[in-house]
N, C-alpha and C positions, 0 to 999 in steps of 0.2 A: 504494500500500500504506500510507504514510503517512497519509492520508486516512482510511482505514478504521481507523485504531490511532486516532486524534485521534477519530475519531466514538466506537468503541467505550472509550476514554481519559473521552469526556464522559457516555458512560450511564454507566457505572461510577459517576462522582461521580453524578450524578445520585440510582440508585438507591441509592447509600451513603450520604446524605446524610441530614442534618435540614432537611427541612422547618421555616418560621420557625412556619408556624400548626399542627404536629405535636406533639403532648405525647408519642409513641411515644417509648421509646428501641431505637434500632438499627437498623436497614437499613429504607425504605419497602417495603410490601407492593405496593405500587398507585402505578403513575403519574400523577400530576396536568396538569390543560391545560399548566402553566406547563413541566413535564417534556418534555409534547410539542412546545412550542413551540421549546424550548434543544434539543434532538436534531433538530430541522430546522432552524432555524438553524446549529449545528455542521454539520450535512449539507452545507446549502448556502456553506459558508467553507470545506468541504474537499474540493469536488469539483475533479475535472479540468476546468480551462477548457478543454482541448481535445476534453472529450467528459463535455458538461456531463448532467447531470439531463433527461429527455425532461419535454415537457408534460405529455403524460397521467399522469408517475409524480408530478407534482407535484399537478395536480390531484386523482387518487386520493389523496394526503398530504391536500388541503386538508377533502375529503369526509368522511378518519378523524376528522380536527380538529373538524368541524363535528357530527359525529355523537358525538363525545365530548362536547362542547359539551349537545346537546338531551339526551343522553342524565342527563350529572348534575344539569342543570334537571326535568329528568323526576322524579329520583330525591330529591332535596329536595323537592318538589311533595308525591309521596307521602307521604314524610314526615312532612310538617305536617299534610298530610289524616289520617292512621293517628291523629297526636297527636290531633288536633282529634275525632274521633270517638273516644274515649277520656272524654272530660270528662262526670262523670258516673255513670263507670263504677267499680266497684270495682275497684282493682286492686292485688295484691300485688308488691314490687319486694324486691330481693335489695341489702339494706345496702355500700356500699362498704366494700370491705378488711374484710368480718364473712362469719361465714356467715349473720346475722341476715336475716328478711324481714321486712317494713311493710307493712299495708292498709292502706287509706283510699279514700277518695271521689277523685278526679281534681277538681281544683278549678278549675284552669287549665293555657293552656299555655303557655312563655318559648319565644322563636323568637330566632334570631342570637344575639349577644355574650353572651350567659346562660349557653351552653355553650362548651366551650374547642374543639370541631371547628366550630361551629356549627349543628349539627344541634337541633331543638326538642327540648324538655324538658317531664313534665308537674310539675306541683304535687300532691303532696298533703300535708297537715296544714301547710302552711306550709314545707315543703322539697320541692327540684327533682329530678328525677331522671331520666337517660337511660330511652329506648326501649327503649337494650338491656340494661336493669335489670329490667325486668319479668320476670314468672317465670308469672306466673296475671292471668286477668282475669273478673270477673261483669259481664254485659251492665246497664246503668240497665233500671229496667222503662221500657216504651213508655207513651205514655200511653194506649193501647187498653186494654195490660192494669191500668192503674192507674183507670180509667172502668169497666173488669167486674168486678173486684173488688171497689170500691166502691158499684157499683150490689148485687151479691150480698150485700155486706156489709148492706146497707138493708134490702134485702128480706127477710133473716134477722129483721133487727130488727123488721120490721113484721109479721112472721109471730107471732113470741115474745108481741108487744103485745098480741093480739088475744084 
């Protein structure tokens, strides 16, 4: 029974805790690898040595770990792809601490230590701005439709000429 108070003792802190790389104030929403790693750790310092943890519950443990793993590679992946297909685009972003918005062209993107979670960030007019700032976005014209309208645009003129 001890065991089970010491495991459910260490999620507690866990989940009440600050994270060092968290700017949230107040309880985590979301467990991190490092969270999963210290609740199986804790797990395995407080079990019964006479009737320890089966293999299979460890290896299902190791499976979750690992699929937690691919999974937030995944989700950064996307990410930077979402950002990166942005550049170019017009987009409207929602001012910090205003009710203010900002257009502008997407100029570039900041990836890692740019932001304080590390998630990428885009540019526009010379300042950064989260993903989840955005409000609106106008697609770049393609260059298809910037080759038809320019050809239309000619042919106008060469018609006018004549």
């Amino acid at each position: 029974m001890s065991a089970t108070n010491s495991i459910n003792t260490t999620y507690n802190n866990i989940v009440n805790s600050q994270a060092s790389s968290d700017t949230v104030s107040g309880p985590q929403q979301t467990l991190t690898q490092n969270d999963f790693l210290q609740l199986l750790v804790a797990q395995m310092q407080n079990q019964d040595p006479l009737q320890p943890q089966s293999d299979t519950e460890m290896a299902s443990q190791m499976a979750q770990f690992t699929s937690l793993s691919q999974t937030t590679a995944m989700s950064s992946t996307l990410s930077v792809m979402q950002a990166n297909s942005l550049i170019g685009s017009t987009v409207t972003v929602q001012e910090p601490n205003s009710q203010n918005t900002t257009s502008g062209v997407v100029q570039s993107v900041l990836l890692g230590a740019a932001s304080s979670d590390g998630t990428p960030q885009i540019v526009i007019n010379g300042t950064s701005y989260d993903l989840s700032q955005i409000v609106g976005v106008t697609p770049a014209p393609t260059a298809s439709s910037q080759s038809s309208s320019s050809s239309a645009s000619s042919t106008s003129n060469q018609t006018t000429n004549q």
